[in-house]
C-alpha positions as CSV (number, residue, x, y, z in Angstrom):
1,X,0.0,0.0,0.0
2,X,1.3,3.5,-0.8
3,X,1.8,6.0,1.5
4,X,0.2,8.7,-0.3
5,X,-3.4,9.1,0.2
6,X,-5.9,8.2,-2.7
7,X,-6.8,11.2,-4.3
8,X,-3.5,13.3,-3.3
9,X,-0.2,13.0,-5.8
10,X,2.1,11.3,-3.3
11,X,4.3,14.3,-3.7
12,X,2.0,16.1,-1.9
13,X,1.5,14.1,0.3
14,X,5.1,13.8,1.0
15,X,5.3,17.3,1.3
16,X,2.8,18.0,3.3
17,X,3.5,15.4,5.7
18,X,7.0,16.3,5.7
19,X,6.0,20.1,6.8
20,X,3.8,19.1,9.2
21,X,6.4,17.4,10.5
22,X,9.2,20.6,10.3
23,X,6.2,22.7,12.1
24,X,6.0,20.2,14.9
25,X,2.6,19.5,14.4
26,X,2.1,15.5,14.3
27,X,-0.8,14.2,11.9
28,X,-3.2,11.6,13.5
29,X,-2.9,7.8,12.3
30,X,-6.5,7.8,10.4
31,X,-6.1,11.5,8.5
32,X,-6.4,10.8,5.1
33,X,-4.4,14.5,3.0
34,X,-7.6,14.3,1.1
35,X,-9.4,16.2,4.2
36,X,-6.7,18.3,5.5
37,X,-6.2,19.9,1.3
38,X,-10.5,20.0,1.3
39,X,-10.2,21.8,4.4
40,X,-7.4,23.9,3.3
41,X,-9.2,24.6,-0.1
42,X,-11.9,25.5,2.1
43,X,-10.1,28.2,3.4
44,X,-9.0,29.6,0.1
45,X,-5.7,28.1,0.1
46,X,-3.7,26.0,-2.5
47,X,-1.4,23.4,-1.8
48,X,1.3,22.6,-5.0
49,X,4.8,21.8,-5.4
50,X,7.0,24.4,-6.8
51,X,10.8,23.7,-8.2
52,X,10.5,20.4,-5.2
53,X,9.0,22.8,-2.7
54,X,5.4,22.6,-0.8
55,X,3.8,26.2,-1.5
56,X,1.1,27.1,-0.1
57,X,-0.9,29.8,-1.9
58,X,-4.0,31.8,-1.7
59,X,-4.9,34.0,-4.0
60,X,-1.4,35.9,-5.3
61,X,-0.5,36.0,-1.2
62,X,2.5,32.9,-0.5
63,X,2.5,31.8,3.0
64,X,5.5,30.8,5.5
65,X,4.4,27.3,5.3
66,X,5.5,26.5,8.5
67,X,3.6,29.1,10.1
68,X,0.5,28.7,8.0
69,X,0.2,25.0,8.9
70,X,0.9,25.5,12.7
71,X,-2.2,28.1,12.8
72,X,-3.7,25.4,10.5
73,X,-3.8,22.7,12.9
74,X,-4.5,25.1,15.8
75,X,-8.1,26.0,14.6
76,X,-10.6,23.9,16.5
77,X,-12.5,22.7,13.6
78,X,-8.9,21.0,12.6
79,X,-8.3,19.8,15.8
80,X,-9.8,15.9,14.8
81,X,-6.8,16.1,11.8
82,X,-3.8,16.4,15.1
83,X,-2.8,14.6,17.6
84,X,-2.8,17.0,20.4
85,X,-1.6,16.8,24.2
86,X,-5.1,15.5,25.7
87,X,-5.9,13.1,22.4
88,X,-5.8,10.3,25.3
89,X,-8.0,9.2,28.2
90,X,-5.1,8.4,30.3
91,X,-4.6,12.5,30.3
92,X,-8.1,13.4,30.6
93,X,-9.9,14.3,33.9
94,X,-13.0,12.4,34.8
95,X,-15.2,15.4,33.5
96,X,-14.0,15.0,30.2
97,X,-14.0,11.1,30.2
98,X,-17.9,11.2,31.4
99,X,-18.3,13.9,28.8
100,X,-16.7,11.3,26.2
101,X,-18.8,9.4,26.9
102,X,-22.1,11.0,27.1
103,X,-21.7,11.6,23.1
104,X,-19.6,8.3,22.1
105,X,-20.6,4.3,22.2
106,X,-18.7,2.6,24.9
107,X,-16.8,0.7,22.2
108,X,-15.3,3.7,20.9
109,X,-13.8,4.4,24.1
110,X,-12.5,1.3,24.6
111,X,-10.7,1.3,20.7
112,X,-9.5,5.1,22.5
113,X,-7.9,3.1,25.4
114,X,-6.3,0.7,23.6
115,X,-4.9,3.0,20.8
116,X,-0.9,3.7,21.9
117,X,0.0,7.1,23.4
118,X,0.7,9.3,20.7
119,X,2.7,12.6,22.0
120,X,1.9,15.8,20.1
121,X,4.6,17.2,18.3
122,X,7.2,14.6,17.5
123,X,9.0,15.0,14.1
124,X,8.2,12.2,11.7
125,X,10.3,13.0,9.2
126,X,13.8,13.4,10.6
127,X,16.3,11.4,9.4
128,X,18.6,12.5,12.4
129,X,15.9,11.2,15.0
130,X,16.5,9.2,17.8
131,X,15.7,5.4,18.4
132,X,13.3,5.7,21.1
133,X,11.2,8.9,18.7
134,X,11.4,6.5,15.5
135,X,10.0,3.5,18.2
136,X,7.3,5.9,18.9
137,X,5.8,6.6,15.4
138,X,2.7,4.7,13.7
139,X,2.8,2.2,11.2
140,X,1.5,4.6,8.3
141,X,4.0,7.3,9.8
142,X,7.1,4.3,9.3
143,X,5.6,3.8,6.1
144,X,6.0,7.6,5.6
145,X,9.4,7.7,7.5
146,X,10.6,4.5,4.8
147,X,9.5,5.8,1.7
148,X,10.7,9.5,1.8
149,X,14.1,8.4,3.2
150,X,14.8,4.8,2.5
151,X,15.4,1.3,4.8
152,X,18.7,2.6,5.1
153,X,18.0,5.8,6.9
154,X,16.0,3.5,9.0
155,X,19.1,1.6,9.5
156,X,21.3,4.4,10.7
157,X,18.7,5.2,13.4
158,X,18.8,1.2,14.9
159,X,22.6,1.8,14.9
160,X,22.2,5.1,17.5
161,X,21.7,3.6,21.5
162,X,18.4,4.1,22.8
């Protein structure tokens, strides 16, 4: 299975993954691109690749596309696209578990509970990262992680102590 999402040149998707990742904002597991460029085109804004470069456009206006896709992710209506700090029960207060579960099925919470700890912020597309972050990351972000820099870059990182 590719890693780019059906619908998004996996260019793109690279790209935008990739800068997600230099903003320090982590994607969740299950965001297809598809929805985070629909909700960008929402907004006016045009994602395309430039001379091997992510710009992001709207109108005649270029962005700091680090800065546009931090402010991105921080809207609240984006929020579901992120992992953010309290995307876990573990975190949450007992308010916002009964709250969670006033307005979800009791098997959704328990597929929450049994989803791994996902920290907000780590950089998935580093080839200088450590063992322990590149032991942290999804399966679709390894995926990612293997075919923008290759098994051997994955290599390198095994040979670094933990």
């Amino acid at each position: 299975m590719s890693a780019a999402t059906i619908g998004v040149t996996a260019g793109i998707d690279s790209a935008l993954r990739r800068a997600f990742s230099e903003a320090s904002v982590r994607v969740a597991p299950d965001t297809r691109m598809t929805d985070i460029i629909a909700a960008l085109t929402a907004l006016g804004i045009t994602a395309t690749i430039e001379d091997a470069v992510l710009v992001l456009r709207q109108g005649e206006t270029n962005f700091n596309t680090s800065l546009a896709l931090r402010n991105f992710a921080k809207r609240p209506e984006h929020a579901k696209f992120f992992v953010s700090e309290g995307a876990h029960p573990k975190a949450w207060s007992d308010k916002k578990k009964i709250e969670y579960l006033r307005t979800h099925t009791d098997a959704e919470y328990r597929a929450l509970l049994q989803s791994p700890v996902l920290e907000a912020g780590v950089k998935v597309l580093d080839p200088n990262m450590s063992r322990k972050d590149y032991e942290g990351l999804t399966r679709a972000e390894r995926i990612a992680f293997i075919s923008e820099f290759g098994s051997d870059a994955v290599g390198l990182i095994f040979q670094k102590a933990k």
